[in-house]
C-alpha atoms as one frame of an Amber mdcrd trajectory, in Angstrom:
protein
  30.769   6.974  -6.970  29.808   3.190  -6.802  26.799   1.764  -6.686  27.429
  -0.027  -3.472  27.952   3.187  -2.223  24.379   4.711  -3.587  22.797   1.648
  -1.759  24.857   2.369   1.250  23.414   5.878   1.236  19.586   5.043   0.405
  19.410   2.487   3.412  20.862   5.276   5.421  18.408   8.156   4.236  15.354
   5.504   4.518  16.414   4.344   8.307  17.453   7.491   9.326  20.347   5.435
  11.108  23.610   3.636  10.911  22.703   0.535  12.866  19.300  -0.157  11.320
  21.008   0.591   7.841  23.669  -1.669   8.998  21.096  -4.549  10.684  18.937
  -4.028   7.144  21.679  -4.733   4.498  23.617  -7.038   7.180  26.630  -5.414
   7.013  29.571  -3.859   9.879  27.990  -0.520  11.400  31.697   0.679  11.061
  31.757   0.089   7.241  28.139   1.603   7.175  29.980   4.851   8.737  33.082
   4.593   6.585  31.576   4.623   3.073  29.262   7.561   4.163  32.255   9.379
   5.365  33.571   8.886   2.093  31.268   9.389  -0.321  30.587  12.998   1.893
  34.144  13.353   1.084  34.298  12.537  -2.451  31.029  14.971  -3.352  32.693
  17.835  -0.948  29.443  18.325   0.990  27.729  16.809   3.987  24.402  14.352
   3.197  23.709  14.374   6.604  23.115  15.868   9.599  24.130  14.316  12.463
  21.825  14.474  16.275  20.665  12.233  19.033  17.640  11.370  17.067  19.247
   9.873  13.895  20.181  10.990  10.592  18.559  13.851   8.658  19.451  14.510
   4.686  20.220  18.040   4.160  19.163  19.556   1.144  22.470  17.683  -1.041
  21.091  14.623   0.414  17.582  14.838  -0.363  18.590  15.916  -4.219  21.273
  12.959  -4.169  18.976  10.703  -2.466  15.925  11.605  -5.709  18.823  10.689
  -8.136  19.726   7.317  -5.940  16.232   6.127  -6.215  15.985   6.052 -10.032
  20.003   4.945 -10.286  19.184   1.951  -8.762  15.946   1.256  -9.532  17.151
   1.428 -13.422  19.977  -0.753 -12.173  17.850  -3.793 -10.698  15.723  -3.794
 -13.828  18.379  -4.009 -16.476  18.908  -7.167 -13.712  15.477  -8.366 -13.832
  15.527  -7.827 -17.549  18.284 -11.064 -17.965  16.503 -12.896 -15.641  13.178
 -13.757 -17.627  11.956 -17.345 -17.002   9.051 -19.699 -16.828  10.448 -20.425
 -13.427  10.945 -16.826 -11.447  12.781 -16.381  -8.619  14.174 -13.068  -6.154
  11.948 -10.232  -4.650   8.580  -9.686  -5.493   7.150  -6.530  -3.077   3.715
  -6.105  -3.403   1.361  -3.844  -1.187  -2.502  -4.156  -0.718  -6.042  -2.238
   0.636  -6.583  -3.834   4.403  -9.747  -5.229   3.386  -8.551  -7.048   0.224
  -5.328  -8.698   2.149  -7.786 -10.402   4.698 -10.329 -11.590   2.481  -9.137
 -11.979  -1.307  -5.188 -12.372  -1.097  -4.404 -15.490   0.830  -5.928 -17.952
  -1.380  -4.453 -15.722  -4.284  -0.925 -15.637  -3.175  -1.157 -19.228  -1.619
  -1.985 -20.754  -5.533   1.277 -18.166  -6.352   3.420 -19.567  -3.838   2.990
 -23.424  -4.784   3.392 -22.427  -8.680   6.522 -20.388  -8.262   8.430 -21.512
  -4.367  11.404 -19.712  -5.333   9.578 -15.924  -5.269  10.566 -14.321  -1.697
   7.252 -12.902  -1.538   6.596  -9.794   0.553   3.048  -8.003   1.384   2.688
  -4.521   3.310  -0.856  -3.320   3.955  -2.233   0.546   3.908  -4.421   2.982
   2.160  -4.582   3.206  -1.850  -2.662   6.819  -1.639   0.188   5.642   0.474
   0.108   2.253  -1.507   0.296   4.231  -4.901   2.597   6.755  -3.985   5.263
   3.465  -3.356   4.097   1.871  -6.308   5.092   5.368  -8.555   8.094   5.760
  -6.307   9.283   1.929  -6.812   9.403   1.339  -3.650   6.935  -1.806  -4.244
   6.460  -3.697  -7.354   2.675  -3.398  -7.237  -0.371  -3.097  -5.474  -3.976
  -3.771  -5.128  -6.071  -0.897  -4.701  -9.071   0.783  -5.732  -9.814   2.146
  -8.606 -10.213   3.601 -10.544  -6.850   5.480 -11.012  -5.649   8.017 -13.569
  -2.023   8.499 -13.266   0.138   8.241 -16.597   2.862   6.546 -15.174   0.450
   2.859 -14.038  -0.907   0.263 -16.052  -3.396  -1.759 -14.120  -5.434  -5.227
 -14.170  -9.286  -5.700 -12.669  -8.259  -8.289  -9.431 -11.831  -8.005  -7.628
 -14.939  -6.296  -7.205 -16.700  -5.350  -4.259 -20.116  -3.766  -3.123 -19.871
  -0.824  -0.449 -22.743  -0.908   2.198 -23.298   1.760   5.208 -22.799  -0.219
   8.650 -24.430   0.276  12.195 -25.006  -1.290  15.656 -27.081  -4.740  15.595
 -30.836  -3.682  15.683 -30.473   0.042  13.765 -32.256   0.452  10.385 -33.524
   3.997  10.420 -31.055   5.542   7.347 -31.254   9.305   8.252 -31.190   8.541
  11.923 -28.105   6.461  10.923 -26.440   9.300   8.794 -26.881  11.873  11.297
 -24.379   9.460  13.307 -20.133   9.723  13.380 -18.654   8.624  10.315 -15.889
   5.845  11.249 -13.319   5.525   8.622  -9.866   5.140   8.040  -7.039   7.622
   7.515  -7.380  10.189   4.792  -6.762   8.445   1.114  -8.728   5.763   1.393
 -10.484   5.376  -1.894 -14.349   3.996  -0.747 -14.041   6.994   1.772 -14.200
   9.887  -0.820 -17.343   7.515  -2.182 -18.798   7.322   1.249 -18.272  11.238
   1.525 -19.987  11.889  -1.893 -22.862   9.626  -1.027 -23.545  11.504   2.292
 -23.053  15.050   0.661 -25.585  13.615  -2.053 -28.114  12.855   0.651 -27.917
  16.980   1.578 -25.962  16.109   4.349 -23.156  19.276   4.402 -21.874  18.983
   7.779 -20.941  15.463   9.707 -18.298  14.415  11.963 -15.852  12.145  10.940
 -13.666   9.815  13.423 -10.470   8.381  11.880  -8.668   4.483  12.913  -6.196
   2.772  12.087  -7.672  -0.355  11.512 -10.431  -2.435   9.875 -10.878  -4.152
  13.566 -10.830  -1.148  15.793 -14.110   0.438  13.289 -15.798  -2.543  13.334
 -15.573  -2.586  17.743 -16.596   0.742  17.462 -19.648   0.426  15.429 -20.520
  -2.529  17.520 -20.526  -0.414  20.627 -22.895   2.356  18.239 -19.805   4.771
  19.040 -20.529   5.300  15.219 -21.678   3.615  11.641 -19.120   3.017   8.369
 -18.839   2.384   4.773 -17.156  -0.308   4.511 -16.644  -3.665   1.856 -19.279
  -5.615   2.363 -16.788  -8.777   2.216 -14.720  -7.201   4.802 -17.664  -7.061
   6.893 -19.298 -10.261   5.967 -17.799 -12.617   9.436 -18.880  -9.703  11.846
 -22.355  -9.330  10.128 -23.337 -12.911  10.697 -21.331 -12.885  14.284 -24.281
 -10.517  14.952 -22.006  -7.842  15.625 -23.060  -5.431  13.337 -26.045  -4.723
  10.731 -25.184  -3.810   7.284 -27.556  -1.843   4.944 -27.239  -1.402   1.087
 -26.397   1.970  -0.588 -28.210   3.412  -3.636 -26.977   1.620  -6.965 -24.660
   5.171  -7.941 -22.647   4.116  -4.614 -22.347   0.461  -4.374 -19.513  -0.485
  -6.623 -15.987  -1.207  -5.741 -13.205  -1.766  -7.995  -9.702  -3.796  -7.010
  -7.019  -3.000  -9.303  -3.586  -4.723  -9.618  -1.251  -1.146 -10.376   2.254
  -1.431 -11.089   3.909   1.326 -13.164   4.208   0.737 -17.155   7.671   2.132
 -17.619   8.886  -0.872 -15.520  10.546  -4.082 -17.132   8.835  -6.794 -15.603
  10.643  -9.462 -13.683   9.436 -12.669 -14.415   8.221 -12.937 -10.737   5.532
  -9.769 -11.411   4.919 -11.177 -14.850   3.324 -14.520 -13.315   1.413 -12.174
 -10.655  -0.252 -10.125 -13.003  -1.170 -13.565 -15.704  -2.699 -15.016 -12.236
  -4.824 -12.225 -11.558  -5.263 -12.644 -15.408  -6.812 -15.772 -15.256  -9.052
 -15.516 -12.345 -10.794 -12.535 -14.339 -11.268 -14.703 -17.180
């Protein structure tokens, strides 16, 4: 079993198809086919099942696929282990928290990008579980989330700090007529969400209806229209507040505080490229 043939497989299992495997590692969808074909032959068992809607792992494939992951990772690192130097170059993946992309990151990563040209940077956006879960799963060299976070396998730096304030329609300042309104938030595992839900259970609020979104942009519209009010960032809200668009109000002192962390896992060799990140964020702490 080669490696090439591992990395074959993974792109496989994570596109759950041959021609976006193929288009991803830019190679011939026939040799795609080929070296799955053989490396089904040389374990004796089928990895996948085959349908109209793509490629599923059976169970061989999931286990194989679990054992791919940390083959490869461990493979890139002893890479990224010769590699050290005060001039990095290759991947860096990084994900971050919505809120922290649009208003902390660009000057961040712009100051990154003139010191070290030769990173191919890459940034993904989502919620601090799904962000995590990649990080742990190396799947992305780091994130920025918030904390904090207790999980054995990160190390983490302080990157930013943020104040949480309740949000409503322009002209609304009444805070139990507010509370008694829809909670607008994001998808479940969004950190300042399980704050915002503590704060309104400590206000003896038991029972309130939440409304979920996708996006920072589509809560804000809907608080605007008074579909609703939020807990948001107050940075994140900052542009809309003095747009007029919304009002924001300030939480008791027990609920205000956010915390941006920089997580990466500890058991990882650093590449030079993540190295420089994380003496960056270093610095602007200092």
């Amino acid at each position: 079993m080669e490696s090439g043939d591992l990395r074959i497989f993974q792109a496989v299992a994570r596109e759950g198809s041959i021609t976006k495997a193929a288009q991803m590692l830019n190679y011939v969808q026939s040799n795609v086919t080929t070296r799955i074909q053989y490396l089904e032959a040389q374990l004796k068992i089928p990895l996948f099942r085959r349908s109209n809607r793509g490629m599923m792992l059976t169970p061989a494939g999931e286990n194989l696929l679990e054992y791919a992951d940390k083959i490869l990772t461990l493979m890139d690192e002893a890479v990224k282990s010769t590699q050290y130097s005060d001039h990095p170059a290759g991947p860096l993946r990084i994900g971050s928290i919505e809120s922290t992309a649009v208003i902390h990151l660009t000057p961040l990563l712009a100051e990154y990008r003139l010191r070290y040209p030769d990173v191919n940077l890459s940034l993904i956006t989502g919620v601090t579980h799904t962000l995590l879960q990649k990080v742990l799963e190396y799947e992305l060299d780091g994130a920025f989330v918030y904390g904090p976070i207790d999980y054995p396998d990160i190390d983490h730096v302080a990157a930013f700090e943020e104040e949480l304030v309740l949000i409503s329609e322009p002209g609304k300042g009444d805070m139990h007529e507010l509370l008694s309104k829809p909670m607008l938030f994001f998808d479940v595992g969004c950190t300042h969400r399980a704050k915002a839900e503590s704060f309104l259970r400590g206000t003896g609020l038991t029972t309130y209806q939440i409304m979920e979104f996708g996006t920072l942009a589509v809560i804000l519209d809907g608080v605007s229209a008074g579909l609703g009010v939020s807990m948001l960032p107050r940075s994140s809200i900052a542009k809309a507040e003095e747009q007029g668009i919304i009002a924001s109000h300030r939480l008791p002192e027990d609920y205000r505080d956010l915390q941006v962390w920089f997580v990466h896992r500890h058991d990882s060799i650093y590449s030079s490229a993540l190295l420089k990140l994380v003496q960056l964020i270093e610095t602007k702490q200092s």
